[in-house]
Z-matrix of the N, CA and C atoms (Angstrom, degrees):
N
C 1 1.451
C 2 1.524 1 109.25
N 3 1.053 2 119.08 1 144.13
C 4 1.511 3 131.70 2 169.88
C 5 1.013 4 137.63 3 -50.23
N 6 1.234 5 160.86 4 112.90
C 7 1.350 6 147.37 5 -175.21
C 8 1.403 7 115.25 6 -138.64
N 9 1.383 8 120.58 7 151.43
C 10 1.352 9 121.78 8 175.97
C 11 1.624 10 123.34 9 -157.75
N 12 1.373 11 93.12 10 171.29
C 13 1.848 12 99.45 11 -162.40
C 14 1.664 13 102.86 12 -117.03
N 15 1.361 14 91.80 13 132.80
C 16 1.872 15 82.18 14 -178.56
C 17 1.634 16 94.31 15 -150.17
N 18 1.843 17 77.85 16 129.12
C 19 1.825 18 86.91 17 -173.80
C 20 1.853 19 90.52 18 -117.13
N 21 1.597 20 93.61 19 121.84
C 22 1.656 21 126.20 20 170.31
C 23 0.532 22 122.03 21 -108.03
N 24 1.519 23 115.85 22 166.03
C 25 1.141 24 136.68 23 152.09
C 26 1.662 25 140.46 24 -140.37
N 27 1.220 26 113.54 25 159.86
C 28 1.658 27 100.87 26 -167.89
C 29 1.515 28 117.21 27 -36.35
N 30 1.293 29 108.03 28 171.95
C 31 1.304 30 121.27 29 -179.60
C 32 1.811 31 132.79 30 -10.85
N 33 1.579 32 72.06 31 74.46
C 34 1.602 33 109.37 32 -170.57
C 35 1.798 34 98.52 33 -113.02
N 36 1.554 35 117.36 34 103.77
C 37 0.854 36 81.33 35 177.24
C 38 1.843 37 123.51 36 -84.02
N 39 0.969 38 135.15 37 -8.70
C 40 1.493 39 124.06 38 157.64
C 41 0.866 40 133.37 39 -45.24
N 42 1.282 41 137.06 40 -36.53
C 43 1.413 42 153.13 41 157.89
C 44 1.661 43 115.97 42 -43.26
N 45 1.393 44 90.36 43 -39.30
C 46 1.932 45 98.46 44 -178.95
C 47 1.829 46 95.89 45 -73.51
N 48 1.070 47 80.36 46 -51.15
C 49 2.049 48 91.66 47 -170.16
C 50 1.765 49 111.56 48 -59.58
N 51 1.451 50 98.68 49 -11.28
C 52 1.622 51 98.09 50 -171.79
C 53 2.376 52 94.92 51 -97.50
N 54 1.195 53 78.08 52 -28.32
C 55 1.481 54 81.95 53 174.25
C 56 1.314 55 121.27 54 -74.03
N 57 1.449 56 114.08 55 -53.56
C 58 1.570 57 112.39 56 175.42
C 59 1.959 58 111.24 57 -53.32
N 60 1.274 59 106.55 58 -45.34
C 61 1.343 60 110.95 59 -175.51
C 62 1.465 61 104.46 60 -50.45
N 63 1.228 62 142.53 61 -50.08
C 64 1.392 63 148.32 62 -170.82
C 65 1.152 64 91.67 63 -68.97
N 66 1.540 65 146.96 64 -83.59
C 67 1.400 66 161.44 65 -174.70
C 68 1.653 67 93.74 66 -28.99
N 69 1.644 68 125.63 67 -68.86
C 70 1.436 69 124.51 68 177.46
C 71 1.608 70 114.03 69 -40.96
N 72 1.361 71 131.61 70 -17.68
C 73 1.306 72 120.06 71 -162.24
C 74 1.961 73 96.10 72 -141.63
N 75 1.256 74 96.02 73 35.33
C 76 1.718 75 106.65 74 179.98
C 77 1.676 76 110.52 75 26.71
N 78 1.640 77 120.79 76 61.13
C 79 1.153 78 114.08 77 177.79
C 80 1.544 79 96.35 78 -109.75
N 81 1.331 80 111.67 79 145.65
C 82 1.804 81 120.20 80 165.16
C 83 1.448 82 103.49 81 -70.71
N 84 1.461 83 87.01 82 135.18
C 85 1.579 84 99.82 83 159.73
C 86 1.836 85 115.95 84 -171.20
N 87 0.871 86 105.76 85 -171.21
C 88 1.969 87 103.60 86 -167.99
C 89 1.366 88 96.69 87 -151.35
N 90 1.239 89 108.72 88 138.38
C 91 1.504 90 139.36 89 173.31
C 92 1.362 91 119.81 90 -102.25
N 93 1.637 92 108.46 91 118.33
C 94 1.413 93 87.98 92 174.31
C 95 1.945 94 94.56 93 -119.35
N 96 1.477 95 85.52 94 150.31
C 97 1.831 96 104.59 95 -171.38
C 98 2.061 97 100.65 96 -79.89
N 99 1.461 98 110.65 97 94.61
C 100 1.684 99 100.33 98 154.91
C 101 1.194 100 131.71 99 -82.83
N 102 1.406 101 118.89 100 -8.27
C 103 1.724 102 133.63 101 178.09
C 104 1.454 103 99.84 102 3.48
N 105 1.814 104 94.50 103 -83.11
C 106 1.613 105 122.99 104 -159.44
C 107 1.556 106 104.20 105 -81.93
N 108 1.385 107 136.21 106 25.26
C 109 1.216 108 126.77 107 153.36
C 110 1.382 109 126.92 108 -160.19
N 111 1.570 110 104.92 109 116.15
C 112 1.251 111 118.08 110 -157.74
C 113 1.007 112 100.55 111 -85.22
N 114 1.536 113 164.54 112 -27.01
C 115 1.371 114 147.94 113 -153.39
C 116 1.587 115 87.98 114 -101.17
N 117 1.448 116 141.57 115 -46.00
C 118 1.469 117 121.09 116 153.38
C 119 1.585 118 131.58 117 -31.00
N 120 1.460 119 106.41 118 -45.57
C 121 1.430 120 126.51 119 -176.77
C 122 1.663 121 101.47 120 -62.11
N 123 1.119 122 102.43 121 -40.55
C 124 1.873 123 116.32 122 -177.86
C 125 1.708 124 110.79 123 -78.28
N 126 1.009 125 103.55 124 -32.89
C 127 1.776 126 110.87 125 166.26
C 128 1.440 127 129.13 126 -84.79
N 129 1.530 128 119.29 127 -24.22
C 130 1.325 129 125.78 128 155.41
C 131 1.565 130 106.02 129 -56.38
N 132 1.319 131 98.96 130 -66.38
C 133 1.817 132 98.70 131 -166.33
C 134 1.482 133 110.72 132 -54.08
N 135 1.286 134 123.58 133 -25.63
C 136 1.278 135 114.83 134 -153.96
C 137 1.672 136 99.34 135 -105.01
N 138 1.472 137 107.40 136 -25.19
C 139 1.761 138 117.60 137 152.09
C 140 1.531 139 120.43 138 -40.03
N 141 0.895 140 88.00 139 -77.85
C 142 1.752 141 101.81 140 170.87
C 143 1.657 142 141.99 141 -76.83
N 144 1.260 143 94.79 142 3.28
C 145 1.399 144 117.36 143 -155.22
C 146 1.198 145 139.70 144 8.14
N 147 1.533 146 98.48 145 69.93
C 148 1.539 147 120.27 146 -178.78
C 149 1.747 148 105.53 147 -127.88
N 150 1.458 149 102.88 148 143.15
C 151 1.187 150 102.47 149 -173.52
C 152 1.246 151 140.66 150 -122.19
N 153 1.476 152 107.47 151 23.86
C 154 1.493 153 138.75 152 174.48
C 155 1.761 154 112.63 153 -142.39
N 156 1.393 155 112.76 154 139.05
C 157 1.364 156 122.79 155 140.92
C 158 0.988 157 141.72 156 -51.95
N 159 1.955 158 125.49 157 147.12
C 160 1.281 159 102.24 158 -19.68
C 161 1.401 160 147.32 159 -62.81
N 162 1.265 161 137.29 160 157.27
C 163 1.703 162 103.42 161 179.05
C 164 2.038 163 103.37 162 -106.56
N 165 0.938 164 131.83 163 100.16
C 166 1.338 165 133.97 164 -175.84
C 167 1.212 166 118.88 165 -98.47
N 168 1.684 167 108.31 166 138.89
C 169 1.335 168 135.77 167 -135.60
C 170 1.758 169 88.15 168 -129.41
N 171 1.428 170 122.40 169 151.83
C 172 1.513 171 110.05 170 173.90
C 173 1.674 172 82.11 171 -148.89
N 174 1.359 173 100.13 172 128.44
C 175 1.008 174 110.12 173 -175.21
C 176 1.657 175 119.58 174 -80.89
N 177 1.536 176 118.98 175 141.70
C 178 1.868 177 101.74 176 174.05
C 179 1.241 178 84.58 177 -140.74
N 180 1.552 179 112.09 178 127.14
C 181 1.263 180 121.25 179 -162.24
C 182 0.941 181 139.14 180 6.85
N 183 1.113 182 170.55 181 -116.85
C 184 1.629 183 162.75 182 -142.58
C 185 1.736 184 95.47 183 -103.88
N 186 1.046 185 130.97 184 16.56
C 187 2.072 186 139.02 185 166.89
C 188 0.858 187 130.01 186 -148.10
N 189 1.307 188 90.44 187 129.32
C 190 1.704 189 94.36 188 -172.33
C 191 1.734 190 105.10 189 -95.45
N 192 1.520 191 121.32 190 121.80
C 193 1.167 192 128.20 191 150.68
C 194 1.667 193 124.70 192 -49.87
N 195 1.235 194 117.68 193 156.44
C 196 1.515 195 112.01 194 149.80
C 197 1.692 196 128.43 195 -102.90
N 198 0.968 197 111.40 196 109.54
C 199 1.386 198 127.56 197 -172.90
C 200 1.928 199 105.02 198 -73.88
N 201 1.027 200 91.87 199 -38.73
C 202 1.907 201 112.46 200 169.06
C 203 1.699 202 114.34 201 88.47
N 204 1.074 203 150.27 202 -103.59
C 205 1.424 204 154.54 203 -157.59
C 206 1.903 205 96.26 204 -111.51
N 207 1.524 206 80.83 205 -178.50
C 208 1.264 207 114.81 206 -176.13
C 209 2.085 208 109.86 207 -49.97
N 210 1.405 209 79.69 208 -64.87
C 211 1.563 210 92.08 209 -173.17
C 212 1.403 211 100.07 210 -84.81
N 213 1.076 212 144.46 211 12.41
C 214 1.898 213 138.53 212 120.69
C 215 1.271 214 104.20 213 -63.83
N 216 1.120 215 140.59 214 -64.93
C 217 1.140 216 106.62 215 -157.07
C 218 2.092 217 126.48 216 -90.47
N 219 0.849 218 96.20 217 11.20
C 220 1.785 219 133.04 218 168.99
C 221 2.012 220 94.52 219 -75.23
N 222 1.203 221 107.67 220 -43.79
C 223 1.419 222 96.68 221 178.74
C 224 1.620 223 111.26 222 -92.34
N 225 1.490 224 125.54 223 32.29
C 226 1.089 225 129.01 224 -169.87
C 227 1.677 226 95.37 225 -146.90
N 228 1.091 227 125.68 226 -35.08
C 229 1.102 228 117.92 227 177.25
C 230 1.634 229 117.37 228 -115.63
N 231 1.612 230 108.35 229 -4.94
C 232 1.857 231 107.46 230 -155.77
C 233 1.740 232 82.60 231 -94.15
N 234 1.248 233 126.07 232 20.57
C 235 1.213 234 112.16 233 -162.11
C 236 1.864 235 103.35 234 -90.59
N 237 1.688 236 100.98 235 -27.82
C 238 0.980 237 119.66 236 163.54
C 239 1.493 238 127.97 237 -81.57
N 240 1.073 239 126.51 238 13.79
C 241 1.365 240 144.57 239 -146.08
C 242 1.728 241 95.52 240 -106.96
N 243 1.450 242 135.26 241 123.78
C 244 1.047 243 132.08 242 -161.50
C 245 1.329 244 101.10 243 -114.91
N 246 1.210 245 129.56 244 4.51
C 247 1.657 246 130.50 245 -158.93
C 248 1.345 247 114.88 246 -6.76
């Protein structure tokens, strides 16, 4: 089963859209909130080296990959996506 990591932040709208998309197709996943801390916010991006929200992680067993933004991960899950 699928799982994934998504580090947000407020009123982002991709972040909302990366959430509903998972929620629309009953996949697990966990959010973590960086809003209120920027020197985290500065260590994600510079971890992964991506430089916008959300940044999404899909986990395969004990690692998490980076899958990267919104419209990455739409090509991982929108495939199932019936609109």
């Amino acid at each position: 089963m699928e799982k994934y990591l998504l580090f947000i932040i407020d009123e982002c709208s991709f972040c909302t859209k990366a959430v509903l998309l998972l929620e629309k197709h009953f996949i697990i996943y966990k959010t973590v909130d960086v809003t209120d801390d920027l020197n985290t916010r500065v260590q994600i991006k510079e971890a992964f080296g991506w430089n916008t929200f959300p940044i999404i992680l899909k986990q395969d067993k004990n690692t998490f990959n980076l899958i990267g933004g919104y419209t990455d991960l739409e090509k991982y899950v929108g495939a199932y996506d019936t609109k």
